[in-house]
C-alpha positions as CSV (number, residue, x, y, z in Angstrom):
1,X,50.9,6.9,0.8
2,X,49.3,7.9,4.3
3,X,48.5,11.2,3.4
4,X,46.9,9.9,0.3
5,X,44.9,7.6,2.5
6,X,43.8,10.4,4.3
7,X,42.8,12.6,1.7
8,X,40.7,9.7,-0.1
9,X,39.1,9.7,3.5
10,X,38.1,13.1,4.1
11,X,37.0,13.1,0.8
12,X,35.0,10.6,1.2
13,X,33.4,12.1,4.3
14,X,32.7,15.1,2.9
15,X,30.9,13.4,0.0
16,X,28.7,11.5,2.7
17,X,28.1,14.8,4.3
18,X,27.1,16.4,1.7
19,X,25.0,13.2,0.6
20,X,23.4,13.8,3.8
21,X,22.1,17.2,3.8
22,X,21.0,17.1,0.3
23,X,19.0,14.6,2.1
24,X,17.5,16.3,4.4
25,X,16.8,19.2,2.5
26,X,15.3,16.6,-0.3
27,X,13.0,15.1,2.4
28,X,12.0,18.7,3.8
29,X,11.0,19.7,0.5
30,X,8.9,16.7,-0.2
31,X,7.4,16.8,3.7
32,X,6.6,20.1,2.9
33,X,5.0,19.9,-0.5
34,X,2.9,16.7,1.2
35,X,1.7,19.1,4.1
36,X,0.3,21.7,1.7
37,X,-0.9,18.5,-0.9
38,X,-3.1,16.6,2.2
39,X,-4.6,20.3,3.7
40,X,-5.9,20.7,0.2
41,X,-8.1,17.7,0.6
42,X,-8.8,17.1,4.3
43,X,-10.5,20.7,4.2
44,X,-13.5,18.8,2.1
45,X,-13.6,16.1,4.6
46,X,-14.0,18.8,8.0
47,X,-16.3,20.9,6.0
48,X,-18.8,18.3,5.0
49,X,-21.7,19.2,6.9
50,X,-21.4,22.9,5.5
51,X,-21.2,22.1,2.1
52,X,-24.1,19.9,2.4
53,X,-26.2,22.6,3.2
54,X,-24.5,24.3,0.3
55,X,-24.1,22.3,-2.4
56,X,-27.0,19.6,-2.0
57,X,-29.6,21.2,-0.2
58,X,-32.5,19.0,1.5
59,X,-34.9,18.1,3.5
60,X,-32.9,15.7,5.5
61,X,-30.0,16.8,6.7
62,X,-28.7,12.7,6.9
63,X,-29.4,12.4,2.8
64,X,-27.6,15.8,2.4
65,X,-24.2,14.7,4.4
66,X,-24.8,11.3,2.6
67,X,-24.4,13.4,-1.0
68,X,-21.3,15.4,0.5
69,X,-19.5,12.1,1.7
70,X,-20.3,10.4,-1.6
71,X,-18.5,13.2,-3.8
72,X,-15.9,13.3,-1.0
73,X,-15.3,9.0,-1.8
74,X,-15.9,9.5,-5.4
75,X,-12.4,12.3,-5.3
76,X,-10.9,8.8,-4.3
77,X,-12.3,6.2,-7.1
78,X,-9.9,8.3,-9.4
79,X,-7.0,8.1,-7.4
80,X,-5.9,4.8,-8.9
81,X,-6.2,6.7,-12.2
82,X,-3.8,9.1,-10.3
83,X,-1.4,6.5,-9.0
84,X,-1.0,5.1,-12.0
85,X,-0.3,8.1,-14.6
86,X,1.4,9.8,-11.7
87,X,3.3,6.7,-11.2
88,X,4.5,6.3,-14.3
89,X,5.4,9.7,-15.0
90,X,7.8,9.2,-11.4
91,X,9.5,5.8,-12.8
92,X,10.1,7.0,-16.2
93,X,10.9,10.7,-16.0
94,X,11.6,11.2,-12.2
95,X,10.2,11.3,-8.6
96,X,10.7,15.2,-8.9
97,X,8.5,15.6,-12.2
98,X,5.8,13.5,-10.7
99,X,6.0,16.2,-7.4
100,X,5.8,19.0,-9.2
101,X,2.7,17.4,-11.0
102,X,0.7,16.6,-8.3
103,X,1.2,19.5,-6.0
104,X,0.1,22.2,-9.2
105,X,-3.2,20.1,-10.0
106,X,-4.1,19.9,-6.3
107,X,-3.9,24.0,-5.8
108,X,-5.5,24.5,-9.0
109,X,-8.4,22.4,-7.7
110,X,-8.6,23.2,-4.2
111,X,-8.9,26.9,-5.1
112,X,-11.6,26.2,-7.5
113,X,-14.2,24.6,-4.6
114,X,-13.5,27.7,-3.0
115,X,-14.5,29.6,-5.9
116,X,-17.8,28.1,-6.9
117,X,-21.4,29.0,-6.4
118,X,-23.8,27.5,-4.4
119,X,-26.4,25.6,-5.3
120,X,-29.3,28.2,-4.7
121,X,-27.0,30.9,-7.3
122,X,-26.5,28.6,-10.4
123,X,-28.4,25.5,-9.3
124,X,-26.8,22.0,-10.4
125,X,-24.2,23.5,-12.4
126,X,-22.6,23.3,-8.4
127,X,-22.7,19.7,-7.5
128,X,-21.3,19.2,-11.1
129,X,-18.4,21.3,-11.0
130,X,-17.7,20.2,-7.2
131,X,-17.7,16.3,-8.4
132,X,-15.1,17.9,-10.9
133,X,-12.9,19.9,-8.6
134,X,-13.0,16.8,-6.7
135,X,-11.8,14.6,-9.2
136,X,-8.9,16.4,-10.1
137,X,-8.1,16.5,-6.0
138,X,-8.3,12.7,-6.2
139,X,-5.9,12.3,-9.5
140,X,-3.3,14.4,-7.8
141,X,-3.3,12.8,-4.3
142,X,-3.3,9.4,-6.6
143,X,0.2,10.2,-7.5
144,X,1.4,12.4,-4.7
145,X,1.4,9.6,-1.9
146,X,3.5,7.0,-4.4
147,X,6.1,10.0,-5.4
148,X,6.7,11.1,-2.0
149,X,6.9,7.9,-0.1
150,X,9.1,6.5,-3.1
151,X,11.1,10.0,-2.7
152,X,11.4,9.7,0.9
153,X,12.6,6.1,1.8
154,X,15.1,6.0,-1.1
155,X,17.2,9.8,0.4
156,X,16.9,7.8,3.6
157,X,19.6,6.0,5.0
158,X,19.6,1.8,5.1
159,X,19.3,1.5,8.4
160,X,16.7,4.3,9.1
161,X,14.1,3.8,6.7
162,X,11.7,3.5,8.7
163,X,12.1,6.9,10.5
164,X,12.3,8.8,7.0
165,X,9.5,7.4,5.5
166,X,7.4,8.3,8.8
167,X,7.5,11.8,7.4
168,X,5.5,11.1,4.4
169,X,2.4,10.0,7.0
170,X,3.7,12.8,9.7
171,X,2.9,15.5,6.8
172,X,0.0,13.8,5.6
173,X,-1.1,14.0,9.5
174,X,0.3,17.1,9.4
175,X,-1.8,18.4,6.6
176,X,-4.7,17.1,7.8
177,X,-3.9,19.0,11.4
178,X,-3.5,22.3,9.3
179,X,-7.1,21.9,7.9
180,X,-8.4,21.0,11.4
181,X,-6.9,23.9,12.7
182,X,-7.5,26.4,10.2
183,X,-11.1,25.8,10.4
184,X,-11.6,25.1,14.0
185,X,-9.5,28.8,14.1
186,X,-12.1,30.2,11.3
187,X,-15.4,28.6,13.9
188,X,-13.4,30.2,16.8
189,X,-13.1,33.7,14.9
190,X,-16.6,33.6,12.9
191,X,-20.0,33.4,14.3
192,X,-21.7,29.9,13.3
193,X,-23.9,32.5,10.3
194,X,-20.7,33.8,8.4
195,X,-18.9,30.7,9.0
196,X,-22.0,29.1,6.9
197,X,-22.4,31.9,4.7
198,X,-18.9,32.2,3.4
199,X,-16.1,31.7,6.7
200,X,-16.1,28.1,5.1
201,X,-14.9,29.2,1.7
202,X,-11.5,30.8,3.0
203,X,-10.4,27.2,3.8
204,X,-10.3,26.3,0.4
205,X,-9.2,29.5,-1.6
206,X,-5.7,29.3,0.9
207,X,-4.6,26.9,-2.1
208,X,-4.3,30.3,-4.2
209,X,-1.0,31.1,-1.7
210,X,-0.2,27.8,0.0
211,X,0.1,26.1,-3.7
212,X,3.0,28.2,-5.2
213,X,4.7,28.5,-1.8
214,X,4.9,24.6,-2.1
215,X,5.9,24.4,-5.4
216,X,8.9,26.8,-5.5
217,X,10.1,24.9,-2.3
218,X,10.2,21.4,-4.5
219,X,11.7,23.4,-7.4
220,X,15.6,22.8,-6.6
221,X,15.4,19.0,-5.0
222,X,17.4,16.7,-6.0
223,X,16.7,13.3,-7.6
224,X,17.0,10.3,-5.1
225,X,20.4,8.0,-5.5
226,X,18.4,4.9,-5.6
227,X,16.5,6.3,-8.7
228,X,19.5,7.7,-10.4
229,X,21.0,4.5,-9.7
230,X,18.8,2.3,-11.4
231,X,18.0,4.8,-14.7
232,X,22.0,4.5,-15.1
233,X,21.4,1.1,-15.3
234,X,19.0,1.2,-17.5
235,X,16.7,-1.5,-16.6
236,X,13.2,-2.0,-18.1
237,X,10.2,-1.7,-15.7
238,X,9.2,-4.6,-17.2
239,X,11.8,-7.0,-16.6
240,X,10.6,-8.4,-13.6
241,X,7.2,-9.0,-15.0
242,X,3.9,-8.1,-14.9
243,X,2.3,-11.4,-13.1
244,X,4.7,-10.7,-10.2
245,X,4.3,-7.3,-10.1
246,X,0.6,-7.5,-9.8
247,X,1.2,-9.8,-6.9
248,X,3.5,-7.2,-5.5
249,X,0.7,-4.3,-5.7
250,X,-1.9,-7.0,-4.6
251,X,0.1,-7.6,-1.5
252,X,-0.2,-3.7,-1.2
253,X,-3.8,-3.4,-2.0
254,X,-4.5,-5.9,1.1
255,X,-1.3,-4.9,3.5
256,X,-3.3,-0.8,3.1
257,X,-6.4,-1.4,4.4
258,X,-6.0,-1.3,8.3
259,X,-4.3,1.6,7.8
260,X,-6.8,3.6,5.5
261,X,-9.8,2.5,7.0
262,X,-8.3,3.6,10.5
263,X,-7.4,6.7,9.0
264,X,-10.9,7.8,7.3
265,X,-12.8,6.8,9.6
266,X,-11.2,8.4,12.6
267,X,-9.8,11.8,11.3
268,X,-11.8,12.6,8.5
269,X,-15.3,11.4,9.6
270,X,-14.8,11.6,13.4
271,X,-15.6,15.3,14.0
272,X,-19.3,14.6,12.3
273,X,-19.4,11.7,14.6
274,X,-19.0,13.6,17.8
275,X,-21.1,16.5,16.2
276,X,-23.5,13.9,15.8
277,X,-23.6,11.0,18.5
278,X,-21.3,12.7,21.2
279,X,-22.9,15.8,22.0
280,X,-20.1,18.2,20.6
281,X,-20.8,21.3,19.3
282,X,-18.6,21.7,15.4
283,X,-15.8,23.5,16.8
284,X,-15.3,21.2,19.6
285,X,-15.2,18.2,17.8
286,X,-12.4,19.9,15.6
287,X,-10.5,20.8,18.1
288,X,-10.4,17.0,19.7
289,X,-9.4,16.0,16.1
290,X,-6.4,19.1,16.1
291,X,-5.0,17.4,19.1
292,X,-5.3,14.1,17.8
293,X,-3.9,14.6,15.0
294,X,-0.8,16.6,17.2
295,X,-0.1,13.4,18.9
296,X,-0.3,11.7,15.6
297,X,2.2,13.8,13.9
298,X,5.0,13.5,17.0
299,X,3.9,9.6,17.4
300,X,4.0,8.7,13.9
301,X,8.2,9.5,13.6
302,X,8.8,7.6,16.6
303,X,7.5,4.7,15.8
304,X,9.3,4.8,12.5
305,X,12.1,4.9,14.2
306,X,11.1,1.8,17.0
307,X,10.7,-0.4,13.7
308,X,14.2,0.5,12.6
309,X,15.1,-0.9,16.0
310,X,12.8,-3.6,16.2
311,X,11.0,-4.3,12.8
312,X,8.3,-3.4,10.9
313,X,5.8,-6.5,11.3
314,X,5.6,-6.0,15.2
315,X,4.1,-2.6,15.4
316,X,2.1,-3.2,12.3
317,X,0.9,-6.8,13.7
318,X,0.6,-4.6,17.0
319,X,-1.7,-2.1,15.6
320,X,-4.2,-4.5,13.6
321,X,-4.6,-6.3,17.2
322,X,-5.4,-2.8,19.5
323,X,-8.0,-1.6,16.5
324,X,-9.3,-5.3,16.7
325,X,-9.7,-5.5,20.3
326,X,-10.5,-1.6,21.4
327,X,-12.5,-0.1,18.7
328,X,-15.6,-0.4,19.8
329,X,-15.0,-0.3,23.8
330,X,-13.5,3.1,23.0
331,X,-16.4,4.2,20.9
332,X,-19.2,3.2,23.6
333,X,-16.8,5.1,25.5
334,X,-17.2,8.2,23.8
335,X,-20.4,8.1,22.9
336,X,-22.0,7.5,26.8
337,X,-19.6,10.3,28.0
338,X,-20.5,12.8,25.6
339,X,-17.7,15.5,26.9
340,X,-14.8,16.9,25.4
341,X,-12.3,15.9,28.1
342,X,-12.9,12.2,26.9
343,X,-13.3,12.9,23.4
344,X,-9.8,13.8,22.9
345,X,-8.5,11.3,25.1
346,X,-10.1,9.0,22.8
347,X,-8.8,10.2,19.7
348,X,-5.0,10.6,21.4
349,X,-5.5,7.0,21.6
350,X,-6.6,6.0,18.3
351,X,-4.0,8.7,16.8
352,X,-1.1,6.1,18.7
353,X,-2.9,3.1,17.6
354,X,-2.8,4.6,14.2
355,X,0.8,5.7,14.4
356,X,1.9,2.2,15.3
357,X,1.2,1.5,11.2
358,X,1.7,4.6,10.0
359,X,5.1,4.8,11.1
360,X,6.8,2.1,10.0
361,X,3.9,1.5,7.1
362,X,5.7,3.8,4.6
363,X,8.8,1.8,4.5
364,X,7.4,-1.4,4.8
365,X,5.2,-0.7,1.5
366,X,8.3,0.7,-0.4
367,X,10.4,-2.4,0.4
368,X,8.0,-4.7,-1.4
369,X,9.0,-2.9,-4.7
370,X,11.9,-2.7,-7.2
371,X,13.0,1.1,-7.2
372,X,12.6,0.9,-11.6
373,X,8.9,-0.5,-11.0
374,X,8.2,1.4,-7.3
375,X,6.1,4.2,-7.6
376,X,3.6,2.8,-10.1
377,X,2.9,-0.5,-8.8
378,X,2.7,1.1,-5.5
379,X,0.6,3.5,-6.1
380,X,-1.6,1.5,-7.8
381,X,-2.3,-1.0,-4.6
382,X,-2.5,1.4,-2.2
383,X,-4.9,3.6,-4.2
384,X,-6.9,0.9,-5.4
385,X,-7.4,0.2,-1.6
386,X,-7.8,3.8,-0.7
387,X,-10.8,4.6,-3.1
388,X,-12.5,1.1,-2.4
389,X,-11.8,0.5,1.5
390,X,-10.6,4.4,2.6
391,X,-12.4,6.6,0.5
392,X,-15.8,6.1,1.1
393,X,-15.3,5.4,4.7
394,X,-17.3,8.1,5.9
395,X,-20.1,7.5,3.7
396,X,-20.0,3.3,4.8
397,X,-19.8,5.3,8.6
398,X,-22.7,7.2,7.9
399,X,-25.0,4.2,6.2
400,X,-24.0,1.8,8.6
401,X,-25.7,4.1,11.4
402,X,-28.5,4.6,9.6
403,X,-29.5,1.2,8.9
404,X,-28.9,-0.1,12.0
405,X,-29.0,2.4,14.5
406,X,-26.5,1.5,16.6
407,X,-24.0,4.4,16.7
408,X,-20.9,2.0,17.7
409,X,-21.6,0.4,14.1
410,X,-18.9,1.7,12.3
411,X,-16.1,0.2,14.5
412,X,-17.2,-3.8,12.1
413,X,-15.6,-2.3,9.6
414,X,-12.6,-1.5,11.6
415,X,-12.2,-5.1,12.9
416,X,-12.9,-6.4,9.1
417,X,-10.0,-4.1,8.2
418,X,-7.6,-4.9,10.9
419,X,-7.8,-8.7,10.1
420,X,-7.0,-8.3,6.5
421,X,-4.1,-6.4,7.0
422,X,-3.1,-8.6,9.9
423,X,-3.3,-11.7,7.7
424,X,-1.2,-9.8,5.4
425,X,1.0,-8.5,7.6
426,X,1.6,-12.0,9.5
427,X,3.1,-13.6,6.1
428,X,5.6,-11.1,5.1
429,X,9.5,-11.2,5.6
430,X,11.0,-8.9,7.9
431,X,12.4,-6.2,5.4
432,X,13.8,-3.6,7.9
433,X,16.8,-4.9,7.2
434,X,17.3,-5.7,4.1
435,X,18.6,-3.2,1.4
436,X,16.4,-1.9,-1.4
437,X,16.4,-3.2,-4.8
């Protein structure tokens, strides 16, 4: 009778073992996949004074980055479109489906910007097709975000939740340090007249290799348990309802915007910022972003981890209170220094501050959903508050300075977005805990 005991043990173990390194390697894969998925589009965002020139040529170089951040917000008005198809296709037919999906569209797309003609060769044939190219970005990146942080948080553990679904922001910060660096390699490399001749293009047309690389790696994962779990038991997506389930991806739509304000706002439109108001020359400001975005990749984890530990509602109630009260010191900061050294100091500290929601944001997110319901509703409130709060960021940035010329404009909109989400955040049950439904 012992030895059976035993055997039914180390059986047992091995099956958690092996449990946990399809895990891994399932979590990896998806990381991965997400990297690739979120250099795609940050590329646009770097590159926007270039394309400007390119793309919507003008007398004013304001109205001409104004043009290029507006198709660079209008690539997220579709993501709900994205979230919610994507979504679907990742509660019905499976998280891997819906990966597969989005990563495809997003090389297909990514390569084509790098493809097209300038305005002064085929006229406005190339705004049009860039708005295209640029939808089709959005619509993958819709669903990718939902899938992968769905994917993520259900391989991961109960009790470390938080520290696996940190990954799905560490590779999105990741991504986004790939495109930094890539380009502020490519300004290092160039001369500023091939760069702006056709340096900026190789950015882009790196979807052609990085794309299939990502895809065969998210070939042979695995389906997560939670998912499997709750096909086998057949219930209906709409069994919970569709009033409550709206309330659910409300609560998302509000608990998001902190964190993709924050996020827009200080690694997509920062390095035009310090081109612009901080005396840094293009390549400089891109390298202050790359090692931003460093710390932001090794910080983000971490604090996925600490809200394990500690919660999720203090570090996200933590970080809407430092964007809320340094914001705009930090931005007069950087703005009346107007050197490097201080430029990436500051954005070392907003990559933290950021990282204090990003970590344990993820998870928190997820555990406000049903796994049969979690990727569409999800999706949907966070990309609804992506295209209307995140998306055009830079452009609301960019308007704000303009009409009121006070360069430390932009950090209202931070505040605004640091007390919704903190009113949110305030009036939600601890979920660290708690196991997923």
């Amino acid at each position: 009778m012992t030895e059976v005991f035993e055997r039914a043990e180390e059986a047992s173990g091995l099956r958690e073992q092996q449990r946990r390194r399809r895990g891994r390697k399932a979590v990896v894969a998806a990381a991965f996949g997400n990297v690739l998925e979120w250099y795609d589009f940050a590329v646009y965002g770097f590159l926007a004074t270039t394309i400007g020139h390119h793309f919507f040529p003008s007398d004013s170089e304001a109205a001409a980055l104004m043009a290029t951040f507006a198709v660079f917000g209008v690539g997220f008005v579709v993501r709900p479109l994205g979230g919610i198809v994507i979504g679907w296709v990742a509660d019905r037919r499976g998280r891997k489906q819906a990966l597969l999906l989005t990563l495809f569209s997003m090389a297909v797309s990514t390569t084509a910007i790098g493809l097209i003609p300038s305005a002064a060769t085929i006229g406005l044939w190339a705004p049009v097709l860039l708005l295209l190219a640029r939808l089709v970005q959005g619509f993958s990146t819709g669903g990718e975000w939902g899938g992968s942080t769905a994917f993520m948080v259900e391989w991961a553990p109960g009790h470390r939740r938080g520290f696996f679904g940190s990954f799905q922001q560490s590779s999105v910060a990741l991504g986004l340090l790939l495109g930094s660096g890539v380009i502020a390699l490519l300004g290092s490399l160039l001369s500023d007249a091939v760069m702006s001749d056709w340096g900026w293009r190789i950015p882009f047309l790196m979807g052609a290799i990085l794309g299939p690389v990502g895809l065969y790696i998210r070939r042979d994962i695995d389906e997560t348990p939670a998912y499997e779990a709750a096909r086998a038991e057949q219930h209906d997506v709409t069994e919970e309802g569709a009033g409550q389930s709206m309330q659910r991806a409300a609560r998302a739509f509000a608990f998001t915007t902190l964190w993709t304000v924050a996020y827009y706002v200080m690694l997509a439109y920062m390095p035009t910022f310090l081109q612009q108001h901080a005396g840094l020359t293009g390549t400089q400001s891109l390298w202050s972003n790359t090692i931003g975005l460093c710390v932001l990749v090794v910080a983000a984890p971490l604090m996925g981890a600490l809200s394990d530990r500690w919660g999720r509602r203090t570090l996200l109630l933590s970080s809407c209170v430092a964007f809320f009260l340094l914001a705009w010191p930090l931005f007069v900061w950087v703005t009346g220094a107007r050197t490097l050294g201080l430029a990436i100091v500051v954005q070392c500290l907003f990559a933290v501050m950021i990282a204090m929601f990003s970590g344990p944001g993820p998870a928190a997110i997820a555990e406000m959903f049903p796994t049969r319901s979690r990727s569409l509703w999800m999706s949907t409130g966070y990309s609804l508050a992506v295209a209307v709060f995140g998306g055009f960021a830079p452009l609301i940035a960019t308007v704000l300075i303009e009409q009121t010329g006070l360069v430390t404009s932009p950090t209202w909109y931070l505040m605004a977005a640091a007390v919704i989400s903190g009113s949110v955040i305030f009036a939600m049950p601890e979920t660290a805990r708690q196991a997923l439904r």
